[in-house]
PyMOL Python script that loads the backbone (N, CA, C, O; Angstrom):
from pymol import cmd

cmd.read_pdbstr("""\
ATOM      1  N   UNK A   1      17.776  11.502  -2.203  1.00  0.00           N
ATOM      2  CA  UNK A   1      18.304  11.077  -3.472  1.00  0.00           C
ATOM      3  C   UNK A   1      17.165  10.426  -4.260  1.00  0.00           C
ATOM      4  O   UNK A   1      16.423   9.613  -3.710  1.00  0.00           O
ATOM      5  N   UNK A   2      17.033  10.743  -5.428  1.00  0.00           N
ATOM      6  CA  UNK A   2      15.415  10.190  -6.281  1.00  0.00           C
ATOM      7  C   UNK A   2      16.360   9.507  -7.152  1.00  0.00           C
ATOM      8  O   UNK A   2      17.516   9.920  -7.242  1.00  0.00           O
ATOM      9  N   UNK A   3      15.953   8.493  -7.798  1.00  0.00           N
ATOM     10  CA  UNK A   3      15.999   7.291  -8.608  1.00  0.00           C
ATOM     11  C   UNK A   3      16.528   8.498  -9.690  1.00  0.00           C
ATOM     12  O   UNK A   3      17.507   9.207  -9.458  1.00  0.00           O
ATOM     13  N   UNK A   4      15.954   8.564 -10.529  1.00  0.00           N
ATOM     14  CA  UNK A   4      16.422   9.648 -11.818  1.00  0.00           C
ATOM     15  C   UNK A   4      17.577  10.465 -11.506  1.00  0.00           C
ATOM     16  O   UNK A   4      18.369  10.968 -12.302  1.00  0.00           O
ATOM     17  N   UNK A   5      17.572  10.504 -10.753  1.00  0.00           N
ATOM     18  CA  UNK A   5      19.108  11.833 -10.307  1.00  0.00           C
ATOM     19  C   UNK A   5      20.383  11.625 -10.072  1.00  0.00           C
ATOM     20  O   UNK A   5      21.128  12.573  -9.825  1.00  0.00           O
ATOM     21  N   UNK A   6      20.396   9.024 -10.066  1.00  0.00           N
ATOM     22  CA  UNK A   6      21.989   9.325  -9.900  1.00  0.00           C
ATOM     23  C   UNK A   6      22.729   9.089 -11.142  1.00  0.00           C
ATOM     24  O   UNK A   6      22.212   8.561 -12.126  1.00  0.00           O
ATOM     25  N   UNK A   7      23.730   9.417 -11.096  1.00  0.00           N
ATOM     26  CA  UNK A   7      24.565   9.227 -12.550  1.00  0.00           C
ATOM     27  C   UNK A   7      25.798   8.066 -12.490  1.00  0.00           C
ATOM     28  O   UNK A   7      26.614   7.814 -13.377  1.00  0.00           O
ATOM     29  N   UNK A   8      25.680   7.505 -11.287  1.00  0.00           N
ATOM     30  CA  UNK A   8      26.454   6.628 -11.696  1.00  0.00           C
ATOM     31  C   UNK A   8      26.010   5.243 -12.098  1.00  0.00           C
ATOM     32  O   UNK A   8      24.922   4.825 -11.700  1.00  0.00           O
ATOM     33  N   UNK A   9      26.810   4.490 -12.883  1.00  0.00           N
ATOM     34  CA  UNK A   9      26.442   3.146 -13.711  1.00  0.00           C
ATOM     35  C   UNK A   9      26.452   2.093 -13.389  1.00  0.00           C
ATOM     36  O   UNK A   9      27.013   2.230 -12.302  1.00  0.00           O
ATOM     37  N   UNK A  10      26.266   1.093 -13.477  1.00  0.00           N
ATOM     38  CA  UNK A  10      27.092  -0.340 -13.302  1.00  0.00           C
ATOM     39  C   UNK A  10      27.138  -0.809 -11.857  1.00  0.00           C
ATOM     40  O   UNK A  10      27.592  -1.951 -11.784  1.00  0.00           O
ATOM     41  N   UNK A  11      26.859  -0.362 -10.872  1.00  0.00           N
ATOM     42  CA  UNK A  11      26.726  -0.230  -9.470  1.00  0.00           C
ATOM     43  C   UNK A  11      25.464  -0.817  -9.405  1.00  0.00           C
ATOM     44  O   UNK A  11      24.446  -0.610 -10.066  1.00  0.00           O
ATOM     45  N   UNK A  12      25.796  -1.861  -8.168  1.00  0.00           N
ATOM     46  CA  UNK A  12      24.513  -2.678  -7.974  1.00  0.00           C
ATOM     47  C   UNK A  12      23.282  -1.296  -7.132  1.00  0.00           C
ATOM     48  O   UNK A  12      23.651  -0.172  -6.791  1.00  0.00           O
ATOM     49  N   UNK A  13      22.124  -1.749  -7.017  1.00  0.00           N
ATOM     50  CA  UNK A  13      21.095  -0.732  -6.419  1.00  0.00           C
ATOM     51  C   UNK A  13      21.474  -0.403  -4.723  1.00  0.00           C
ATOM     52  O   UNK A  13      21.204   0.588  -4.044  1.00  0.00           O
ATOM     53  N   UNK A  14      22.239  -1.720  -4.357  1.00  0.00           N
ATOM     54  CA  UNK A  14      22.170  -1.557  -2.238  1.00  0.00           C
ATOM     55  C   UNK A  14      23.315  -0.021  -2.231  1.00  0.00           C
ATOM     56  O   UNK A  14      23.244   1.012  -1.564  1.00  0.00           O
ATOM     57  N   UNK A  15      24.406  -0.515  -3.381  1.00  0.00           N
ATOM     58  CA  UNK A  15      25.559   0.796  -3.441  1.00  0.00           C
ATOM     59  C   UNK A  15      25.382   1.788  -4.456  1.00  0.00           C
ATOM     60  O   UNK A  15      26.413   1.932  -5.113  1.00  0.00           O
ATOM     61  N   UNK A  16      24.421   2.535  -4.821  1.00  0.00           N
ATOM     62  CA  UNK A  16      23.568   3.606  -4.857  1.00  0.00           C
ATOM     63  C   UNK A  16      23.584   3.769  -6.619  1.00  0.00           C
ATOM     64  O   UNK A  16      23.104   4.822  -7.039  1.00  0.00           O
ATOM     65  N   UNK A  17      23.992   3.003  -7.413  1.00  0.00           N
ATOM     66  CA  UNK A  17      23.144   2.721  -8.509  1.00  0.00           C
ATOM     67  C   UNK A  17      21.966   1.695  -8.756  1.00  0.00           C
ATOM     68  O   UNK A  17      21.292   1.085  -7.927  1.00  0.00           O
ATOM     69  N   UNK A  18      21.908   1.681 -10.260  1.00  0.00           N
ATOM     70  CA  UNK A  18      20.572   1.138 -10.715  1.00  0.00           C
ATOM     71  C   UNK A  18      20.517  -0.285 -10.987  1.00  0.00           C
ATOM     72  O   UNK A  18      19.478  -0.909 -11.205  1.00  0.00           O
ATOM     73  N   UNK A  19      21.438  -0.663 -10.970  1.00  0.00           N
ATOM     74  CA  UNK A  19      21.831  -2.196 -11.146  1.00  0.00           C
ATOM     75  C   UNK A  19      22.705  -2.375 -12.189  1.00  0.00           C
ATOM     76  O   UNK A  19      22.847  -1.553 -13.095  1.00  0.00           O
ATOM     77  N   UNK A  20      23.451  -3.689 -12.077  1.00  0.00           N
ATOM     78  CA  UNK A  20      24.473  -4.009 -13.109  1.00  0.00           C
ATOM     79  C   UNK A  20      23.974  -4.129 -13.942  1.00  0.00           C
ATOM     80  O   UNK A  20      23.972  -3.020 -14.476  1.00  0.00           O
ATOM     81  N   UNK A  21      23.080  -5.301 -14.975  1.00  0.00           N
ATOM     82  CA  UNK A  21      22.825  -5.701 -16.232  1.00  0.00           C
ATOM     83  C   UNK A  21      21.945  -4.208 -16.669  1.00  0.00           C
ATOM     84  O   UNK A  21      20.971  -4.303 -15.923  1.00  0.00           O
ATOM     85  N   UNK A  22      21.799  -3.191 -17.283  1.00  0.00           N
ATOM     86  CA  UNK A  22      21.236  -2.777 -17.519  1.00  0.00           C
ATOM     87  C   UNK A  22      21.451  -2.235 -19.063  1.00  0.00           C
ATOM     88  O   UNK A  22      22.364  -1.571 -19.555  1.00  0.00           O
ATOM     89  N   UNK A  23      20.500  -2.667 -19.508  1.00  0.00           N
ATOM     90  CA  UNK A  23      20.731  -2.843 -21.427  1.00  0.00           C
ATOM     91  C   UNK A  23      19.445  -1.769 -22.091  1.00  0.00           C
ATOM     92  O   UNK A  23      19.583  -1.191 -23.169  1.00  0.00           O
ATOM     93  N   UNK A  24      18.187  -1.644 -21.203  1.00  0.00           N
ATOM     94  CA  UNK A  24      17.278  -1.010 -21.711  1.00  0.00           C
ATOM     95  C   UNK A  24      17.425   0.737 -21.637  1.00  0.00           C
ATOM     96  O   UNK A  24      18.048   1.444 -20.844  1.00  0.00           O
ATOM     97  N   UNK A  25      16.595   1.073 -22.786  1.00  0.00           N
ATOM     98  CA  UNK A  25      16.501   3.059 -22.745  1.00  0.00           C
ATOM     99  C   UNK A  25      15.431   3.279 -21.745  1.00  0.00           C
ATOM    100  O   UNK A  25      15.652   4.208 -20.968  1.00  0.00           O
ATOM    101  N   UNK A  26      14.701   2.854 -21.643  1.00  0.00           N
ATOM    102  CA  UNK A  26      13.425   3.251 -20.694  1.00  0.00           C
ATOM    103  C   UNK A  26      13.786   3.419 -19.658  1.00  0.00           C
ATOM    104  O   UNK A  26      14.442   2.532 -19.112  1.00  0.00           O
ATOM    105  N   UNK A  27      13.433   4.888 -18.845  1.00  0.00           N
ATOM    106  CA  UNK A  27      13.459   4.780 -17.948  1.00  0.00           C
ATOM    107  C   UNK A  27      12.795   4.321 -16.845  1.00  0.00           C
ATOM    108  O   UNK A  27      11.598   4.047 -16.924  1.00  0.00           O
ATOM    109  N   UNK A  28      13.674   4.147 -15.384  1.00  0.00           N
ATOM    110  CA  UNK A  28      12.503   3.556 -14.437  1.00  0.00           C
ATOM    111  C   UNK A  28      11.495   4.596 -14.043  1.00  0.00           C
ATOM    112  O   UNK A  28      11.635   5.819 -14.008  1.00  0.00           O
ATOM    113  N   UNK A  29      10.218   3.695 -13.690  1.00  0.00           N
ATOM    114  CA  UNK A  29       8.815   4.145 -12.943  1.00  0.00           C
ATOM    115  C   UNK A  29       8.791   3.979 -11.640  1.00  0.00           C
ATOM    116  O   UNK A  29       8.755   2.828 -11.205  1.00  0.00           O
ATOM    117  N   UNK A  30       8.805   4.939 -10.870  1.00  0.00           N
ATOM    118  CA  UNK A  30       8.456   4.754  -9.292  1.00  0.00           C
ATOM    119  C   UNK A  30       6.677   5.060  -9.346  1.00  0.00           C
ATOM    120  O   UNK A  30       6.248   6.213  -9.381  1.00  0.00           O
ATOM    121  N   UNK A  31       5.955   4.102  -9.346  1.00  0.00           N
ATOM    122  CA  UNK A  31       4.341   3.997  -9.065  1.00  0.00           C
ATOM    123  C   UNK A  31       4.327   3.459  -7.557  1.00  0.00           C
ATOM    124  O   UNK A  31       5.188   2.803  -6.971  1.00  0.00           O
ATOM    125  N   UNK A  32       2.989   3.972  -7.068  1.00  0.00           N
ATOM    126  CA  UNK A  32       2.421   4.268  -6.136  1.00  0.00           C
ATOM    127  C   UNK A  32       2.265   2.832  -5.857  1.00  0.00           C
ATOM    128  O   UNK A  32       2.226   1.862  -6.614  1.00  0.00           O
ATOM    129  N   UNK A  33       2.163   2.972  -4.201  1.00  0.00           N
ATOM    130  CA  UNK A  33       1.772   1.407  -3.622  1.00  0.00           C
ATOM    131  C   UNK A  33       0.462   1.801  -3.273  1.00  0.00           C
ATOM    132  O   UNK A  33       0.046   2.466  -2.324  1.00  0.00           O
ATOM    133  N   UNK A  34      -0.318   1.058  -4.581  1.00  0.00           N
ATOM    134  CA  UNK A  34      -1.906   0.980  -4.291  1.00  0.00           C
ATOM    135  C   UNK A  34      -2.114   0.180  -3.458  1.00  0.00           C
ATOM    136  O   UNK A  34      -1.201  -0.646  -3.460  1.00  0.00           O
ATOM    137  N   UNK A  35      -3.139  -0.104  -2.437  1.00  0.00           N
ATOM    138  CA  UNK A  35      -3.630  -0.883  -1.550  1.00  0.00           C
ATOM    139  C   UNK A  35      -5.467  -0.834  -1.808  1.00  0.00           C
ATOM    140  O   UNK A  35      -6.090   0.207  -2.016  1.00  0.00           O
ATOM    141  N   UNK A  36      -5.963  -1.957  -1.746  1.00  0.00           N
ATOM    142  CA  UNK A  36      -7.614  -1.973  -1.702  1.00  0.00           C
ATOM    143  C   UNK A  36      -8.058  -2.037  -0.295  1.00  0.00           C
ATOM    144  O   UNK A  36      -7.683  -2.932   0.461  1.00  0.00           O
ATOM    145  N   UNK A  37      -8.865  -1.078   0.057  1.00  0.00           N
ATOM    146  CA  UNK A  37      -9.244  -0.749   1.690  1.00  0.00           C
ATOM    147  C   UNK A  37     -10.606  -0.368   1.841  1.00  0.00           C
ATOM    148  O   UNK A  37     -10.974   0.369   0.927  1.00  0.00           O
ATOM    149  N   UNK A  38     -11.281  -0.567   2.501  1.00  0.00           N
ATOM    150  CA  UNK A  38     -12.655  -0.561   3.062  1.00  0.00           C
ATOM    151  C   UNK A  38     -12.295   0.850   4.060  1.00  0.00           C
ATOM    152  O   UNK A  38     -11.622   0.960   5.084  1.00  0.00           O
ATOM    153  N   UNK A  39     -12.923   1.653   3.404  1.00  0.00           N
ATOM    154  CA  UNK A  39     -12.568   3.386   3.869  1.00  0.00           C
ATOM    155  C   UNK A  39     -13.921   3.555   4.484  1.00  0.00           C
ATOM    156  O   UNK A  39     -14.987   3.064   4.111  1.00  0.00           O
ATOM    157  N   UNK A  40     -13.629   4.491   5.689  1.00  0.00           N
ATOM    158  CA  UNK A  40     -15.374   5.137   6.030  1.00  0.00           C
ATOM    159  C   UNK A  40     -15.444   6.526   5.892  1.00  0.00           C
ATOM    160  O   UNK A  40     -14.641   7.235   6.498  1.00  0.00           O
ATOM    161  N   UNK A  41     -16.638   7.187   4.891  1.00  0.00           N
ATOM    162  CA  UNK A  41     -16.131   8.590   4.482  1.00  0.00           C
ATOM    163  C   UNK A  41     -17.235   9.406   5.354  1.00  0.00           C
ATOM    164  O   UNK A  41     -18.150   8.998   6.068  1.00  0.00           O
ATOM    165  N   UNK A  42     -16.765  10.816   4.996  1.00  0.00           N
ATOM    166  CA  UNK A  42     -17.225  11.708   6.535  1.00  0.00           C
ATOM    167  C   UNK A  42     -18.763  11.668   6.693  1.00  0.00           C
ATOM    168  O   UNK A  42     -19.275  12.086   7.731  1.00  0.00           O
ATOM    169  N   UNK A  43     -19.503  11.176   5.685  1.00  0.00           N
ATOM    170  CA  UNK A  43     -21.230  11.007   5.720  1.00  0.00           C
ATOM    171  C   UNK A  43     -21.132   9.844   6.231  1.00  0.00           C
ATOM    172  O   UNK A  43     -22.000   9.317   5.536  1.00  0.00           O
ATOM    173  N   UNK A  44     -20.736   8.944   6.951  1.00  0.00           N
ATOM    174  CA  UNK A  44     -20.840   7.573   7.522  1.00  0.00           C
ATOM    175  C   UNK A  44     -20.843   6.463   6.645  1.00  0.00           C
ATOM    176  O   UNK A  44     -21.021   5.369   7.181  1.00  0.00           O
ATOM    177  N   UNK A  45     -20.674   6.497   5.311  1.00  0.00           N
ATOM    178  CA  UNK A  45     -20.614   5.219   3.958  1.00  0.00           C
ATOM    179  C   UNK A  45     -19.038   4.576   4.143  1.00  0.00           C
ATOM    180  O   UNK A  45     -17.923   5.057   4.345  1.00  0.00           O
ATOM    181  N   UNK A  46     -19.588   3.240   3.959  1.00  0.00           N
ATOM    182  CA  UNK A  46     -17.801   2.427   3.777  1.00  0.00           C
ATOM    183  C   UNK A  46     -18.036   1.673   2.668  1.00  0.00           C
ATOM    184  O   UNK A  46     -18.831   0.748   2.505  1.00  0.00           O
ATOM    185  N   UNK A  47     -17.237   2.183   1.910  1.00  0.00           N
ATOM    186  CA  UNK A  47     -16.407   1.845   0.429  1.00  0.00           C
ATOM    187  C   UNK A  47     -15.598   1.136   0.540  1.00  0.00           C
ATOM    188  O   UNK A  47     -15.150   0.878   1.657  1.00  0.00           O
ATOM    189  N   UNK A  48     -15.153   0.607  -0.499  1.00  0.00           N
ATOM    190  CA  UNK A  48     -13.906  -0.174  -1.038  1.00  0.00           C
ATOM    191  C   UNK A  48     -13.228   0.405  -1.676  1.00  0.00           C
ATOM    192  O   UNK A  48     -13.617   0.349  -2.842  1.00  0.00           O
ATOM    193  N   UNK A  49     -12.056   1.178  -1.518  1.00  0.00           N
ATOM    194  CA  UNK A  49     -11.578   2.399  -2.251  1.00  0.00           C
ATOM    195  C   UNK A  49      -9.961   2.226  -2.822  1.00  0.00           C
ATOM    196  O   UNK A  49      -9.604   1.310  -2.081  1.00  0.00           O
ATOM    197  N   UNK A  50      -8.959   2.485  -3.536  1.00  0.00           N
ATOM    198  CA  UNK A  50      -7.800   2.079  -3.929  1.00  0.00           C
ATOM    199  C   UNK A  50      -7.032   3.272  -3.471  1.00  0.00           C
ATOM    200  O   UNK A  50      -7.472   4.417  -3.568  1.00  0.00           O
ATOM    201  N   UNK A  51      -6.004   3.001  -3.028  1.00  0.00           N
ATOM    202  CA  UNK A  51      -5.379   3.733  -1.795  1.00  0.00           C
ATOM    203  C   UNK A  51      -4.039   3.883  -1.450  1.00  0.00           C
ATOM    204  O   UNK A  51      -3.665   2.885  -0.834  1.00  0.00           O
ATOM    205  N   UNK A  52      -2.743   5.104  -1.655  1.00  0.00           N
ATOM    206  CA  UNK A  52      -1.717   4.760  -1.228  1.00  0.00           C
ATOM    207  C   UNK A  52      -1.024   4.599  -0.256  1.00  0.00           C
ATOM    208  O   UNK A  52      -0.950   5.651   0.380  1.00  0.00           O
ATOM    209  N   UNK A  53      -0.081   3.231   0.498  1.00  0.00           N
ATOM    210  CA  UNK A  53       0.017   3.005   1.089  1.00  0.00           C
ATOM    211  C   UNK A  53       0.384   3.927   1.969  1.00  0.00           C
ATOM    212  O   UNK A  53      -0.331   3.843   2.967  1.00  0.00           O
ATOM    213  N   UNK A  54       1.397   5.001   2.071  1.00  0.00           N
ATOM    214  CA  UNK A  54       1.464   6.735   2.315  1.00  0.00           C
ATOM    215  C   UNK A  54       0.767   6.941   2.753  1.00  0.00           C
ATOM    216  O   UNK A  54       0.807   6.730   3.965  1.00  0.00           O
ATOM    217  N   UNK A  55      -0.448   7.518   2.176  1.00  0.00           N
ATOM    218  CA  UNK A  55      -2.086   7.894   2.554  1.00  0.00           C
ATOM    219  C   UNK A  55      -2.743   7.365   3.789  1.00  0.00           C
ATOM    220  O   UNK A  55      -3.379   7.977   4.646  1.00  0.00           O
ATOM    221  N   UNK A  56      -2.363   5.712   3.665  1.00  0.00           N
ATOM    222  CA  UNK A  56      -2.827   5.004   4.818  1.00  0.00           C
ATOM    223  C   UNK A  56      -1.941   5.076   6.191  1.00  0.00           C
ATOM    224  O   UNK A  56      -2.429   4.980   7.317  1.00  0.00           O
ATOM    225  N   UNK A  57      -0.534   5.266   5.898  1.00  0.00           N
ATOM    226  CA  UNK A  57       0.163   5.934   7.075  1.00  0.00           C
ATOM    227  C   UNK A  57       0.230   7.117   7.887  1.00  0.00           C
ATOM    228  O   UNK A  57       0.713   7.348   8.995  1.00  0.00           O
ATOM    229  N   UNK A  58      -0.349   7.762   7.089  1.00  0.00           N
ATOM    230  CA  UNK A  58      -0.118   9.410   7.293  1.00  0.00           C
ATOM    231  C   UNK A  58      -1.914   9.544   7.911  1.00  0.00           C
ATOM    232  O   UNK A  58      -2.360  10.484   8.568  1.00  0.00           O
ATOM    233  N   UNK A  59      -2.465   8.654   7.583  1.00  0.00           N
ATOM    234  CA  UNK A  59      -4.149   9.086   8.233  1.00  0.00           C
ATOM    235  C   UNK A  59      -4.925   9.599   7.660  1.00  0.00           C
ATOM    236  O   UNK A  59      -5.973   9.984   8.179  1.00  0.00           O
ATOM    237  N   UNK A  60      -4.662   9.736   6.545  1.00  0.00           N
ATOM    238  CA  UNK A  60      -5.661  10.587   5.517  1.00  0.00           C
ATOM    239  C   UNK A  60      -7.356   9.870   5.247  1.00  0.00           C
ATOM    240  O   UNK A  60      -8.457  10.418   5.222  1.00  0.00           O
ATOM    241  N   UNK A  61      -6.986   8.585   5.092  1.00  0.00           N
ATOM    242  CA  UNK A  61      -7.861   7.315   5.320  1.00  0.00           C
ATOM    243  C   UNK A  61      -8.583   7.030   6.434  1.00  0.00           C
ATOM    244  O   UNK A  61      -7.759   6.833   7.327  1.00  0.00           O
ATOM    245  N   UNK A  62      -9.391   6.938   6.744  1.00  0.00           N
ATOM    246  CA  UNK A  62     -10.050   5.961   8.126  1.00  0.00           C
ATOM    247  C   UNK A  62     -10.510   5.187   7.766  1.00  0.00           C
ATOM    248  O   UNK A  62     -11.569   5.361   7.162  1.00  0.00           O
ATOM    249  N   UNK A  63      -9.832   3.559   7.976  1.00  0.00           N
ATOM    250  CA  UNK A  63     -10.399   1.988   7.586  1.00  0.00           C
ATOM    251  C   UNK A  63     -11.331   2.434   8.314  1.00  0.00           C
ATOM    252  O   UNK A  63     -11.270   3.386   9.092  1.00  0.00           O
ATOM    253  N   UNK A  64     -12.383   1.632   8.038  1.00  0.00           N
ATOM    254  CA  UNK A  64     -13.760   1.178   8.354  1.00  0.00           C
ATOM    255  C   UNK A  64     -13.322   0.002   9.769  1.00  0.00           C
ATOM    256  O   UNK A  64     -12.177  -0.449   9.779  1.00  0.00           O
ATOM    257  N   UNK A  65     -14.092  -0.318  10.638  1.00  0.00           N
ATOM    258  CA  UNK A  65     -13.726  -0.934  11.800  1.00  0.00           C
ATOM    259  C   UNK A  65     -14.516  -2.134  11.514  1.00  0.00           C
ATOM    260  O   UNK A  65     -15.713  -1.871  11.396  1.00  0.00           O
ATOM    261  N   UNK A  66     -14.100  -3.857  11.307  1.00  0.00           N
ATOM    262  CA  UNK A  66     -15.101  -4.614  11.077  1.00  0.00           C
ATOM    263  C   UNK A  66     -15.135  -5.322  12.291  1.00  0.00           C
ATOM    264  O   UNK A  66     -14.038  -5.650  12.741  1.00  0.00           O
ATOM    265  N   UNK A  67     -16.457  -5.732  13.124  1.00  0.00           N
ATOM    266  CA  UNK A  67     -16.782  -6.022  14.182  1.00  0.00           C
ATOM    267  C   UNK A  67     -16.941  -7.595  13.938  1.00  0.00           C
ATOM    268  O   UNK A  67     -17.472  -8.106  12.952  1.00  0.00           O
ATOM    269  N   UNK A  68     -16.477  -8.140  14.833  1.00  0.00           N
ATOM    270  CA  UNK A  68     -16.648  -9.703  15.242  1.00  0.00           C
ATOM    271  C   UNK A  68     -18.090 -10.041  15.261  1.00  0.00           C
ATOM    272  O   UNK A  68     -18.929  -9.313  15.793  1.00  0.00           O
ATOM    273  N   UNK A  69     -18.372 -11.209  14.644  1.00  0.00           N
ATOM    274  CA  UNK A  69     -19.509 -11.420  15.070  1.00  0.00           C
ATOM    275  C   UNK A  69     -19.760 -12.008  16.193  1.00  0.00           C
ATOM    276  O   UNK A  69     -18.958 -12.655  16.867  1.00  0.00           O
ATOM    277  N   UNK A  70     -21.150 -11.747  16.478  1.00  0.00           N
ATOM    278  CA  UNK A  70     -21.950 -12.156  18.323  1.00  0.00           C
ATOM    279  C   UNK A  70     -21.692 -13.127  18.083  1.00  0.00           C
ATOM    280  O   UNK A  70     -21.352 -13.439  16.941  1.00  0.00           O
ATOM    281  N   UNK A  71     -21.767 -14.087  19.213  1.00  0.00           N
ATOM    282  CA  UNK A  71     -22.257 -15.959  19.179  1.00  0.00           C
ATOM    283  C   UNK A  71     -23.177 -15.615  20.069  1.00  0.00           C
ATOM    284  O   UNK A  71     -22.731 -14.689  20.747  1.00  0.00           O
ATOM    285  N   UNK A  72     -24.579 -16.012  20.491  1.00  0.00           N
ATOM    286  CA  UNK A  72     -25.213 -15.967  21.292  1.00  0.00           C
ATOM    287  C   UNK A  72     -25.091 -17.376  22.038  1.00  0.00           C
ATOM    288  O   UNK A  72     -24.900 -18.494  21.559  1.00  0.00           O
ATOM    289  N   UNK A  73     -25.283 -16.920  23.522  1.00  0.00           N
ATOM    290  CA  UNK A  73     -25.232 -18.693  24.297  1.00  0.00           C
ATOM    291  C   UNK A  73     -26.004 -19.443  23.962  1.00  0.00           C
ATOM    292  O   UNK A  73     -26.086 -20.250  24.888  1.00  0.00           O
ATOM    293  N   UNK A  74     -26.995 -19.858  22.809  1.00  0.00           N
ATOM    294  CA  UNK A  74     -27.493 -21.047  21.989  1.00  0.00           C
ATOM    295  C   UNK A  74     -26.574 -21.630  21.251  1.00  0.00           C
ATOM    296  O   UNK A  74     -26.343 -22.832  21.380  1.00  0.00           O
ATOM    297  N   UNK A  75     -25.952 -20.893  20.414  1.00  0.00           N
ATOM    298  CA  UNK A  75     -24.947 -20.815  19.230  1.00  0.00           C
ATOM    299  C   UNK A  75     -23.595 -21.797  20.088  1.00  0.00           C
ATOM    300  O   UNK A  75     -23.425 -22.981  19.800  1.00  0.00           O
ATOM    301  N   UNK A  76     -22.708 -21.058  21.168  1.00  0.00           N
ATOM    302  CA  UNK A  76     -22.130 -21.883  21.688  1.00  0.00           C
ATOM    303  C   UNK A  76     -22.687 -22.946  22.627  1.00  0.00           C
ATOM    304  O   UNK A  76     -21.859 -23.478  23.366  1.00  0.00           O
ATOM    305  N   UNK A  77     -23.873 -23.315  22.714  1.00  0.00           N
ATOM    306  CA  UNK A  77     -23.865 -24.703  23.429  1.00  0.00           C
ATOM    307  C   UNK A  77     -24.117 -26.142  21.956  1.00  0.00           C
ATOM    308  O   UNK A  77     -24.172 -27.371  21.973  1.00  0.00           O
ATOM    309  N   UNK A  78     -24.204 -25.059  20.859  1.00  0.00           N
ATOM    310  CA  UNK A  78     -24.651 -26.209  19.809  1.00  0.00           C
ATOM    311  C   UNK A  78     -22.957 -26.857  19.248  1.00  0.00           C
ATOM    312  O   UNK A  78     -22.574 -27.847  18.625  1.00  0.00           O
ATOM    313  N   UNK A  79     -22.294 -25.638  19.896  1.00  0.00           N
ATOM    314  CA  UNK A  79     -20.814 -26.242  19.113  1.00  0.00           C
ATOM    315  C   UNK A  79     -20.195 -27.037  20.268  1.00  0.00           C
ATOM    316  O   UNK A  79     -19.124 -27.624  20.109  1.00  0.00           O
TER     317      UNK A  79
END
""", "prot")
cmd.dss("prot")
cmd.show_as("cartoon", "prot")
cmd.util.cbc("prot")
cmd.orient("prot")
């Protein structure tokens, strides 16, 4: 069922209209769930790239893997 396709009115959104108060002509926009992600592309470069959340489920994406940094045993005897 797509947003644009139901015809009934006055029906809150959980029971399969658009909501009660509705006074405006415009119709609704279903836009994309952008996400900002640190992507690694197939030449080995990692970007910061804008991304739908979809995209990132489905695998189309490969986040970039960010590694912990070392402590070397100097580092922890100073803390």
């Amino acid at each position: 069922m797509v947003g644009h396709s139901i015809s009934r009115r006055g029906l809150a959104k959980k029971t399969g209209g658009i909501g009660k108060k509705i006074t405006g002509i415009t119709r609704r926009r279903f836009l994309p769930n952008i996400q900002r992600v640190k992507a690694r592309f197939p030449n080995g470069t990692v970007r910061r790239v804008k991304v739908c959340a979809s995209c990132i489920q489905a695998g189309k994406v490969t986040k970039a893997v960010s590694f912990a940094r070392k402590v070397t045993p100097a580092q922890k005897a100073a803390v």
